[in-house]
mmCIF file of the N, C-alpha and C atoms, coordinates in Angstrom:
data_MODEL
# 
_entry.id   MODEL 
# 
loop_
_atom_site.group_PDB 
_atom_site.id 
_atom_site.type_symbol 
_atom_site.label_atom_id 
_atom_site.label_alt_id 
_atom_site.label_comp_id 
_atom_site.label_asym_id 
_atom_site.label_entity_id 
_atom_site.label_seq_id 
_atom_site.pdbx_PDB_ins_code 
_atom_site.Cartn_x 
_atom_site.Cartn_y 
_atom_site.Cartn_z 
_atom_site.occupancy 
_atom_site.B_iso_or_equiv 
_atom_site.pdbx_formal_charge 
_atom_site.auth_seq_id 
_atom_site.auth_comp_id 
_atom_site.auth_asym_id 
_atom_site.auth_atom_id 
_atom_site.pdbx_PDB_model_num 
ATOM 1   N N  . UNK A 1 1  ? 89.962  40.388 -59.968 1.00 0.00 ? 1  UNK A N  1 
ATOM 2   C CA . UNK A 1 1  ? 91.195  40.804 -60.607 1.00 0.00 ? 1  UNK A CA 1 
ATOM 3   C C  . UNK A 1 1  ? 91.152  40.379 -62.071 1.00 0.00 ? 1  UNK A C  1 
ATOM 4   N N  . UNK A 1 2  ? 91.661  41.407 -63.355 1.00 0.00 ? 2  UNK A N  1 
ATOM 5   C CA . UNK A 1 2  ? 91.686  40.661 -64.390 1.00 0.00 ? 2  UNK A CA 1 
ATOM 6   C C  . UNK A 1 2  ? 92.246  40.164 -64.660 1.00 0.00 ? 2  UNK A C  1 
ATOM 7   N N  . UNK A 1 3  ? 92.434  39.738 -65.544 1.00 0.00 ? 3  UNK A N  1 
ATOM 8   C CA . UNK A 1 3  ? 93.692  38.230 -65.879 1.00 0.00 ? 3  UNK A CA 1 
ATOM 9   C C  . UNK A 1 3  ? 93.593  38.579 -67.795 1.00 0.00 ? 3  UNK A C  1 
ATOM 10  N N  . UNK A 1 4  ? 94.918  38.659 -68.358 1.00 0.00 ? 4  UNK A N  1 
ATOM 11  C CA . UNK A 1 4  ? 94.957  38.792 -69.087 1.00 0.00 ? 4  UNK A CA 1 
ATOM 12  C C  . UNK A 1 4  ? 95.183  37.347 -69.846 1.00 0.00 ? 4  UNK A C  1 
ATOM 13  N N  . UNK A 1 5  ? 95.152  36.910 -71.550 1.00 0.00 ? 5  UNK A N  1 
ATOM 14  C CA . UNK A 1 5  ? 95.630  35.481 -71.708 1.00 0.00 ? 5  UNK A CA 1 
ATOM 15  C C  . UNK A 1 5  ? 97.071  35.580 -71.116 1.00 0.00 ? 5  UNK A C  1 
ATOM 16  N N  . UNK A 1 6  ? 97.944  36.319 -71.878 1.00 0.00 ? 6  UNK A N  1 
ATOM 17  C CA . UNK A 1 6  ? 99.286  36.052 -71.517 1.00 0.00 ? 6  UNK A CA 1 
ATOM 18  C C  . UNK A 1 6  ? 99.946  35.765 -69.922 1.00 0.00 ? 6  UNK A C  1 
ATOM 19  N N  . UNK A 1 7  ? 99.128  36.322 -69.194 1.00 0.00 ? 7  UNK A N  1 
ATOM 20  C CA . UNK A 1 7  ? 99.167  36.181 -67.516 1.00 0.00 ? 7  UNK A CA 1 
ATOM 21  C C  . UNK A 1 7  ? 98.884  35.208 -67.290 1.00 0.00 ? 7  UNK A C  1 
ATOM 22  N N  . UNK A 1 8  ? 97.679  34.156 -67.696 1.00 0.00 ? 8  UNK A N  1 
ATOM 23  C CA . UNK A 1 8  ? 97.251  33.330 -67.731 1.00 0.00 ? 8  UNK A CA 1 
ATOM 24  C C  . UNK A 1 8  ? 97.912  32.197 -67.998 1.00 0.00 ? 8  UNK A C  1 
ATOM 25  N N  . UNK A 1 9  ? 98.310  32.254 -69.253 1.00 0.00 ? 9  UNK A N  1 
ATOM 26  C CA . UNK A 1 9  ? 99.321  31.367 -69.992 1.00 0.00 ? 9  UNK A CA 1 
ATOM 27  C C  . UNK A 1 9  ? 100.382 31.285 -68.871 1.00 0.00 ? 9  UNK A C  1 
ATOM 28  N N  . UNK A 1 10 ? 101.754 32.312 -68.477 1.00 0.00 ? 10 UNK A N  1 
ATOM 29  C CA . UNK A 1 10 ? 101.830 32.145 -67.588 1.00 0.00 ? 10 UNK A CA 1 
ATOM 30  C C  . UNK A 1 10 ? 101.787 31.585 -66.367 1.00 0.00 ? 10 UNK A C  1 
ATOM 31  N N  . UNK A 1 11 ? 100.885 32.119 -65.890 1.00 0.00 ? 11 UNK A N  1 
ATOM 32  C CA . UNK A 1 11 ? 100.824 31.202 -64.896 1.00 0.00 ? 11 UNK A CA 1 
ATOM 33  C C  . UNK A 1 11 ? 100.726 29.525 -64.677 1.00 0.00 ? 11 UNK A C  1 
ATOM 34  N N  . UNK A 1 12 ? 99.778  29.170 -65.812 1.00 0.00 ? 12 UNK A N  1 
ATOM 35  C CA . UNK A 1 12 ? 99.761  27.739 -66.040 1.00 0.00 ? 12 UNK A CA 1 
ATOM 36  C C  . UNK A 1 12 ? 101.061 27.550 -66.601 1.00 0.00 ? 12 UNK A C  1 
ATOM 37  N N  . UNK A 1 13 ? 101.957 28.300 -67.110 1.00 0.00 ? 13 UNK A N  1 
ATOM 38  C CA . UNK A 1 13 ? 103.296 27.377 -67.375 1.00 0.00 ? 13 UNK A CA 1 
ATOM 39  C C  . UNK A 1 13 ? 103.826 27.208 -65.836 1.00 0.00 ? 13 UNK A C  1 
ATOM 40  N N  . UNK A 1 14 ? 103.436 27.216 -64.878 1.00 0.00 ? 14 UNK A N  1 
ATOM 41  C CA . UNK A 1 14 ? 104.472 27.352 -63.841 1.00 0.00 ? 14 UNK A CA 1 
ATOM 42  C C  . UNK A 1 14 ? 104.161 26.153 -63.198 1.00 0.00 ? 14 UNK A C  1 
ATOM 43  N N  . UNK A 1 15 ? 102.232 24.776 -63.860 1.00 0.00 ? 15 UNK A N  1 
ATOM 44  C CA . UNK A 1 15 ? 102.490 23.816 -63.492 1.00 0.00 ? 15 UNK A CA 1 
ATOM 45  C C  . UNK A 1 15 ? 102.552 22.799 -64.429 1.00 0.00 ? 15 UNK A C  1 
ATOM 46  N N  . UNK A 1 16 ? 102.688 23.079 -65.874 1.00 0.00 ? 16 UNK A N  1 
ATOM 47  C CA . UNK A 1 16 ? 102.044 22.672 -66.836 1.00 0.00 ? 16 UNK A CA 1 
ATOM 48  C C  . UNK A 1 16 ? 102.188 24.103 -68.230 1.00 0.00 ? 16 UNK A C  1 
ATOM 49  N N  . UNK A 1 17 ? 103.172 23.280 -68.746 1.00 0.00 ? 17 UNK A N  1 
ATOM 50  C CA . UNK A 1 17 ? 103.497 24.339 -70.379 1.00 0.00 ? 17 UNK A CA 1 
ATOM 51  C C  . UNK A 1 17 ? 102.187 23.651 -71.661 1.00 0.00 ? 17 UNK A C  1 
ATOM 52  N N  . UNK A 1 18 ? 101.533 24.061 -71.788 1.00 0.00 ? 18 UNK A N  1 
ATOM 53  C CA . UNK A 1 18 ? 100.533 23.531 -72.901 1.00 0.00 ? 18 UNK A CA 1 
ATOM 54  C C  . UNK A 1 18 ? 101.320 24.200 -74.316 1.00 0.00 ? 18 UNK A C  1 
ATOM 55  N N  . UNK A 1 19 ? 101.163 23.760 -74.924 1.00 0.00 ? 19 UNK A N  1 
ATOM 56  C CA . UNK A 1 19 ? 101.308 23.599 -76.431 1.00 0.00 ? 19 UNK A CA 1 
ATOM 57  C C  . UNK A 1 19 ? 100.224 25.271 -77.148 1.00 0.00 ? 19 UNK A C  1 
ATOM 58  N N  . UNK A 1 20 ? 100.390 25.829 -78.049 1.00 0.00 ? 20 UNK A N  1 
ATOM 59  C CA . UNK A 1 20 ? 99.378  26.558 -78.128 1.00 0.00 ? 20 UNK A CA 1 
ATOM 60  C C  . UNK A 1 20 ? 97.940  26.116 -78.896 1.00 0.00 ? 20 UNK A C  1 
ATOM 61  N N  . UNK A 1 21 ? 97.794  25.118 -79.324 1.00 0.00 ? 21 UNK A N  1 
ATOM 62  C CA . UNK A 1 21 ? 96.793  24.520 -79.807 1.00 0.00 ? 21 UNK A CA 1 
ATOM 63  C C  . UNK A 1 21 ? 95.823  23.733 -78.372 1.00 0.00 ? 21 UNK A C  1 
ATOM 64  N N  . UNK A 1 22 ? 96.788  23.117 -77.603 1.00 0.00 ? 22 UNK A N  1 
ATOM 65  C CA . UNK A 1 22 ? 96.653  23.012 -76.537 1.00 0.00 ? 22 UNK A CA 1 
ATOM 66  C C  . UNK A 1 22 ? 95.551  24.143 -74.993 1.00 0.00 ? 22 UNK A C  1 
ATOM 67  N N  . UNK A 1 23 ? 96.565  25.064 -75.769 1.00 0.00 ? 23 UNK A N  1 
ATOM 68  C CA . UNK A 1 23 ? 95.795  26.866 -74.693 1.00 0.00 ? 23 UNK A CA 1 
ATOM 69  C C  . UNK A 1 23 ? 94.931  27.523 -75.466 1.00 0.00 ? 23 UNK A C  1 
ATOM 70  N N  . UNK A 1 24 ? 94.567  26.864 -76.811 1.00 0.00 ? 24 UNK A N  1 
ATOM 71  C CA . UNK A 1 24 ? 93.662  27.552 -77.667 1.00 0.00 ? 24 UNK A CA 1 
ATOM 72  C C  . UNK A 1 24 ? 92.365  26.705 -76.738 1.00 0.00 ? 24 UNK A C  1 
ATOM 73  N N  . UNK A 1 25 ? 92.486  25.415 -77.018 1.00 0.00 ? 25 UNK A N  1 
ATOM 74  C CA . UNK A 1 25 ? 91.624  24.336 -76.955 1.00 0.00 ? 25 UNK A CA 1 
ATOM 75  C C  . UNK A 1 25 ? 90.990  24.482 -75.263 1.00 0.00 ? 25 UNK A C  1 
ATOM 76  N N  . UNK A 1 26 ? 91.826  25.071 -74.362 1.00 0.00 ? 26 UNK A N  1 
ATOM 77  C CA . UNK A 1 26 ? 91.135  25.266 -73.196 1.00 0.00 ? 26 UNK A CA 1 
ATOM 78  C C  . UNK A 1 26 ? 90.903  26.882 -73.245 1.00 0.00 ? 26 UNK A C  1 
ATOM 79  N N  . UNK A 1 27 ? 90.300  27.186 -74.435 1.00 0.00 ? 27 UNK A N  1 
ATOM 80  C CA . UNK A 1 27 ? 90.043  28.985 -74.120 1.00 0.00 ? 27 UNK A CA 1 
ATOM 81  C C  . UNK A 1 27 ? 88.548  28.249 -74.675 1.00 0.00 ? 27 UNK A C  1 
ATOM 82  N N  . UNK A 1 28 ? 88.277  27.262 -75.598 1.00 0.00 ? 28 UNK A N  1 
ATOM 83  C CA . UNK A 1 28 ? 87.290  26.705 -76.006 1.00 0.00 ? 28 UNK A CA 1 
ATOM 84  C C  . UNK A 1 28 ? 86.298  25.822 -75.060 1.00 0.00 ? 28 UNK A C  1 
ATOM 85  N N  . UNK A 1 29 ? 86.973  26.008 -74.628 1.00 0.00 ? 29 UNK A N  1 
ATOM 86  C CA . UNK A 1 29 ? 86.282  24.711 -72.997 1.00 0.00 ? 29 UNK A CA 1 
ATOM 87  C C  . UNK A 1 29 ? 86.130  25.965 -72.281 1.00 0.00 ? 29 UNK A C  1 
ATOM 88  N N  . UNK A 1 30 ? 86.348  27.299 -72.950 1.00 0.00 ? 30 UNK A N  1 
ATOM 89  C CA . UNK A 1 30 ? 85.543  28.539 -71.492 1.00 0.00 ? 30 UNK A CA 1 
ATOM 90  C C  . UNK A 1 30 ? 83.598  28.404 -72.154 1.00 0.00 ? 30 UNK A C  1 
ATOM 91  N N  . UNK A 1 31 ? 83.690  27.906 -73.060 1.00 0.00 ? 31 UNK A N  1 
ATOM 92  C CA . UNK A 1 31 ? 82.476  27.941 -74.071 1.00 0.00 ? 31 UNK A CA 1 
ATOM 93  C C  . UNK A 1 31 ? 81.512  26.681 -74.042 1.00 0.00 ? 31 UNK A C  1 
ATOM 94  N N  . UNK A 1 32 ? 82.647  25.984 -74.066 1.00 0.00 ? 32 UNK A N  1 
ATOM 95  C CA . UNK A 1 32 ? 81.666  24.348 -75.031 1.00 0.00 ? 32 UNK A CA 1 
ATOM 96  C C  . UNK A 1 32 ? 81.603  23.622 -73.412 1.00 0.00 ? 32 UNK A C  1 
ATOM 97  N N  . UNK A 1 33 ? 82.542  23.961 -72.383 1.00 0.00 ? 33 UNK A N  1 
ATOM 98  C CA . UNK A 1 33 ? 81.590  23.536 -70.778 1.00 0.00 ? 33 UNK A CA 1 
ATOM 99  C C  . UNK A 1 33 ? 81.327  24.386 -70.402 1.00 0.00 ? 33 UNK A C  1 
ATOM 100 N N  . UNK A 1 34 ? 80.012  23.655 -69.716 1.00 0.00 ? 34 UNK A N  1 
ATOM 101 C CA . UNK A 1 34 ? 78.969  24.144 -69.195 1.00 0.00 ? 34 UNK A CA 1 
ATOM 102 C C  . UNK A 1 34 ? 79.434  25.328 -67.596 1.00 0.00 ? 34 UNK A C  1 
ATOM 103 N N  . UNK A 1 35 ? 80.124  23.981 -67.161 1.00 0.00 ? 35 UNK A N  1 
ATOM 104 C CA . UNK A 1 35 ? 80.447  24.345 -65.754 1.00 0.00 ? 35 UNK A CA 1 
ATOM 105 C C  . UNK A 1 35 ? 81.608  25.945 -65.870 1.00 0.00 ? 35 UNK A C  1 
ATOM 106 N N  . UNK A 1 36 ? 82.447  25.593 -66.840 1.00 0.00 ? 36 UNK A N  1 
ATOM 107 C CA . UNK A 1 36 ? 83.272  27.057 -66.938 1.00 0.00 ? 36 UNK A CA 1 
ATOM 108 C C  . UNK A 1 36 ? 82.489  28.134 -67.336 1.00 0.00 ? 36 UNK A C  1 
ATOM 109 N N  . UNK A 1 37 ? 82.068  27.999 -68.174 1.00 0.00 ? 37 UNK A N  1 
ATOM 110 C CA . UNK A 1 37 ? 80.700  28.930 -68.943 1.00 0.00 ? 37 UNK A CA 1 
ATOM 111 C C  . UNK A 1 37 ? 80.062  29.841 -68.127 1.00 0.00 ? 37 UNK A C  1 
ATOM 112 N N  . UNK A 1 38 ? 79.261  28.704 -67.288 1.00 0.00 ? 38 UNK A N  1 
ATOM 113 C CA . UNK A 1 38 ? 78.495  29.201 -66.001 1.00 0.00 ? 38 UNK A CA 1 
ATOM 114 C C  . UNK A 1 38 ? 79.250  30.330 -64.760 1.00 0.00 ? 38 UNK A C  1 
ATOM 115 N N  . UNK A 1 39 ? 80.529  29.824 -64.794 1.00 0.00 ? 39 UNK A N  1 
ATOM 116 C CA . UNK A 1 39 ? 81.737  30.894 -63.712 1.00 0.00 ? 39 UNK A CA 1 
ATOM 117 C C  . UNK A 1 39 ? 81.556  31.784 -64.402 1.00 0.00 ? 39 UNK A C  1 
ATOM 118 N N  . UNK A 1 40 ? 82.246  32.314 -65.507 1.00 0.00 ? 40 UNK A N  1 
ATOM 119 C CA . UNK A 1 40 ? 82.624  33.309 -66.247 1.00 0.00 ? 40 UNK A CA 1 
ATOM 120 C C  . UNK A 1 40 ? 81.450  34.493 -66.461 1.00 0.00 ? 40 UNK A C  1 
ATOM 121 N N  . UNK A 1 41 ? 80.411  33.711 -66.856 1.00 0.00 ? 41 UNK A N  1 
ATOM 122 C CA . UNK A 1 41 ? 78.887  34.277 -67.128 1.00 0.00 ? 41 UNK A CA 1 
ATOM 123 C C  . UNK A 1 41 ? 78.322  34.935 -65.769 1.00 0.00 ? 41 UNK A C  1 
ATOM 124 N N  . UNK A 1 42 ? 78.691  34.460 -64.668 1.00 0.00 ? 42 UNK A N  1 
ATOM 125 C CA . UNK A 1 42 ? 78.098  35.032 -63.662 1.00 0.00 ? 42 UNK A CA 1 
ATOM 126 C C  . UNK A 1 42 ? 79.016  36.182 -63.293 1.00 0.00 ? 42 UNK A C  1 
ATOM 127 N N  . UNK A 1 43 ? 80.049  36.420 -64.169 1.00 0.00 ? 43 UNK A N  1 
ATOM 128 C CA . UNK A 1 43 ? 80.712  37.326 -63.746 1.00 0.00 ? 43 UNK A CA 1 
ATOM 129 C C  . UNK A 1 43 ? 80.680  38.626 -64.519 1.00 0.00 ? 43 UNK A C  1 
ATOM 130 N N  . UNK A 1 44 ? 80.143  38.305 -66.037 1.00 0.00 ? 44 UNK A N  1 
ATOM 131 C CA . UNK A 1 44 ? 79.865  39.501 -67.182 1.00 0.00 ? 44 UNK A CA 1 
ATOM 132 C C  . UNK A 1 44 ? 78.784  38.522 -68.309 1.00 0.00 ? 44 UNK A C  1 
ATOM 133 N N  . UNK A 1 45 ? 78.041  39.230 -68.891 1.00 0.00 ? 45 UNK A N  1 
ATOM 134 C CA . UNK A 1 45 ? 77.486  38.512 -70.236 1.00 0.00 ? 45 UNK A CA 1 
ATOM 135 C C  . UNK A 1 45 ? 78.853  38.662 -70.758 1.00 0.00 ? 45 UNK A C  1 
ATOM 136 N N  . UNK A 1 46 ? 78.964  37.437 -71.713 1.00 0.00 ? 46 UNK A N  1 
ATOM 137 C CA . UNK A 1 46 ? 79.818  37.149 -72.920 1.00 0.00 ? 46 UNK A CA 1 
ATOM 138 C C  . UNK A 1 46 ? 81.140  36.681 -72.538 1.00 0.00 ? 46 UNK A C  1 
ATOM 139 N N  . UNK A 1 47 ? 81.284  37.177 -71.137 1.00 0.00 ? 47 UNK A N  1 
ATOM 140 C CA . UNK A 1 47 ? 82.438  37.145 -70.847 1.00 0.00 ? 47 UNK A CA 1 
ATOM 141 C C  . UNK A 1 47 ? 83.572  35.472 -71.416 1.00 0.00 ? 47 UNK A C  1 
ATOM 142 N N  . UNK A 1 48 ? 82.786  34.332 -70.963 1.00 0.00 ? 48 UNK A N  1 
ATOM 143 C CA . UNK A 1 48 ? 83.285  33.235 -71.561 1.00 0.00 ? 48 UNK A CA 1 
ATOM 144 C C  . UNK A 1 48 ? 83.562  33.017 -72.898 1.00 0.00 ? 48 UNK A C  1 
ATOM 145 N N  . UNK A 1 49 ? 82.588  33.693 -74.521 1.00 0.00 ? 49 UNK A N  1 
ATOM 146 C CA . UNK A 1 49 ? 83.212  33.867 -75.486 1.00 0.00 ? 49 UNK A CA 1 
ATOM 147 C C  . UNK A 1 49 ? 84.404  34.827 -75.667 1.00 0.00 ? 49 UNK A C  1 
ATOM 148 N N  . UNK A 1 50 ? 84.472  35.899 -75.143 1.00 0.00 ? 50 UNK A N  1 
ATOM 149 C CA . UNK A 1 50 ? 85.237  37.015 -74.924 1.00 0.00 ? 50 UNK A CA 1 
ATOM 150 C C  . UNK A 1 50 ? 86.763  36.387 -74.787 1.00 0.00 ? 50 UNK A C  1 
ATOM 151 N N  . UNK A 1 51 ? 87.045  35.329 -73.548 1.00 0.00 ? 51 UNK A N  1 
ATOM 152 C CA . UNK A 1 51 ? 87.671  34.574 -73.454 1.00 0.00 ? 51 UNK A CA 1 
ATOM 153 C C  . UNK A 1 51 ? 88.421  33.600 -74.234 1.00 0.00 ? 51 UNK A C  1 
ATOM 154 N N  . UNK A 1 52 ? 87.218  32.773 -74.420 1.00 0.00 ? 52 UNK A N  1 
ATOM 155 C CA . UNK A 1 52 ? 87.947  31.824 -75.684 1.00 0.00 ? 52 UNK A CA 1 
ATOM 156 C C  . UNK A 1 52 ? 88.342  32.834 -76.728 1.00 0.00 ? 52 UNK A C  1 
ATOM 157 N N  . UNK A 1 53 ? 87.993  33.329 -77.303 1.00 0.00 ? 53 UNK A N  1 
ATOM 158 C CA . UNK A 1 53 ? 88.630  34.506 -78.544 1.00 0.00 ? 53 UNK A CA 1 
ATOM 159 C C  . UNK A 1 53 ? 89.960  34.860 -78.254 1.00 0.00 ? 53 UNK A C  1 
ATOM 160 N N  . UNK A 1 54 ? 89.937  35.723 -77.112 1.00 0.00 ? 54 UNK A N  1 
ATOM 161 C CA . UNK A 1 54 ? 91.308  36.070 -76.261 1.00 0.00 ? 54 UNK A CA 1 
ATOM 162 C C  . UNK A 1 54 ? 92.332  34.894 -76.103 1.00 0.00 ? 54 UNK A C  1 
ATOM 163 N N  . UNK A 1 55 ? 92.138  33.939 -75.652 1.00 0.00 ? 55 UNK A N  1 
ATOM 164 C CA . UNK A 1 55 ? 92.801  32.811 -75.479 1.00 0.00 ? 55 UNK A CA 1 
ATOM 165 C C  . UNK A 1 55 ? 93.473  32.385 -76.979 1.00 0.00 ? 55 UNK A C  1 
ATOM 166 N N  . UNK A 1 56 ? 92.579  32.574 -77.756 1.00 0.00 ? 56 UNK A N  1 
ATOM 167 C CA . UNK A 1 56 ? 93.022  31.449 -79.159 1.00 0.00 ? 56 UNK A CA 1 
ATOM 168 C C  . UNK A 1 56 ? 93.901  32.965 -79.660 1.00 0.00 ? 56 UNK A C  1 
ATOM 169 N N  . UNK A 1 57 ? 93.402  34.012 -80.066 1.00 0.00 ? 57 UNK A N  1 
ATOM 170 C CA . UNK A 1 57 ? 94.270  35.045 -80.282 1.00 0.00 ? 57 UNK A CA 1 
ATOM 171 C C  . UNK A 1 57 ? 95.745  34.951 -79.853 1.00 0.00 ? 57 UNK A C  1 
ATOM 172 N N  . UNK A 1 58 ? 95.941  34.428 -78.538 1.00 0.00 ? 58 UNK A N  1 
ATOM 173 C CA . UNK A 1 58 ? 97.149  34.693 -77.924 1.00 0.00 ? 58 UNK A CA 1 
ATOM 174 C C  . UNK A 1 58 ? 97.692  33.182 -78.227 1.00 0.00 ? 58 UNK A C  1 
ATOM 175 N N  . UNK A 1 59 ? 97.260  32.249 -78.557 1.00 0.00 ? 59 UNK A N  1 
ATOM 176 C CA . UNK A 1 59 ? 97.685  31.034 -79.025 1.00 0.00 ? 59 UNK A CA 1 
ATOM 177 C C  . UNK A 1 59 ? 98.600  31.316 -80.434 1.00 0.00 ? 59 UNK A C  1 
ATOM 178 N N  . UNK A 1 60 ? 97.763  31.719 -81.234 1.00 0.00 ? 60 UNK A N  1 
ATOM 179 C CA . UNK A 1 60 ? 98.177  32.191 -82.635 1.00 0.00 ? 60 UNK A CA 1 
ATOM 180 C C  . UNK A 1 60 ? 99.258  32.830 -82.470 1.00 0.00 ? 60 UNK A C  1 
ATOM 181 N N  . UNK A 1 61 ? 99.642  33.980 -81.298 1.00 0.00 ? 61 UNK A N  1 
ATOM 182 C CA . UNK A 1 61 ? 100.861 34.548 -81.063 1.00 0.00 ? 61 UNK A CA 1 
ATOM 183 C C  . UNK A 1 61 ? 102.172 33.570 -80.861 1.00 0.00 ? 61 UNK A C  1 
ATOM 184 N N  . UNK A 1 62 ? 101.542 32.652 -79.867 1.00 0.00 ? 62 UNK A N  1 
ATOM 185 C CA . UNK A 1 62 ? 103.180 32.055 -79.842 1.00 0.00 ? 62 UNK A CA 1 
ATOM 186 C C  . UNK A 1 62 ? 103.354 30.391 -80.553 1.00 0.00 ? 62 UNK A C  1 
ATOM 187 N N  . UNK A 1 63 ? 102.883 30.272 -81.728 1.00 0.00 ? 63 UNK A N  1 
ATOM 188 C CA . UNK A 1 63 ? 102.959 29.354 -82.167 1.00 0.00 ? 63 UNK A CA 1 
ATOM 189 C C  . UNK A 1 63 ? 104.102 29.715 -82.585 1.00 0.00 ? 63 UNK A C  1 
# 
C-alpha cells in the first residue's frame, strides 16, 4: 500500500506529534540507517531517498 508523507505524518500523530524538523529528521534516518534503507530498497531502487525528500518536503509545509 502507498503511504503518502502526509498519511504518514498522520498517522504517527495518533502516537506521537513530532515537530517538523523532528519528521524531517526521521525522513533522513530512511537514508543515513542502514536497517530502514535496507526495507525500503528491497521494495524499489531509490525508494528510501525518494522518501527522505518527500518527508522533508512535507516538513517544510507545516512548519
Amino acid at each position: 500500500m502507498a503511504r503518502t508523507p502526509g498519511a504518514d505524518y498522520r498517522e504517527l500523530s495518533r502516537l506521537w506529534t513530532p515537530t517538523a524538523e523532528q519528521y524531517a529528521h526521521l525522513g533522513r534516518m530512511q537514508v543515513e540507517d542502514e536497517r530502514f534503507r535496507e526495507n525500503y530498497e528491497r521494495i524499489a531502487d531509490g525508494l528510501a531517498v525518494y522518501m527522505r525528500d518527500a518527508m522533508a518536503a512535507y516538513a517544510r509545509r507545516i512548519r
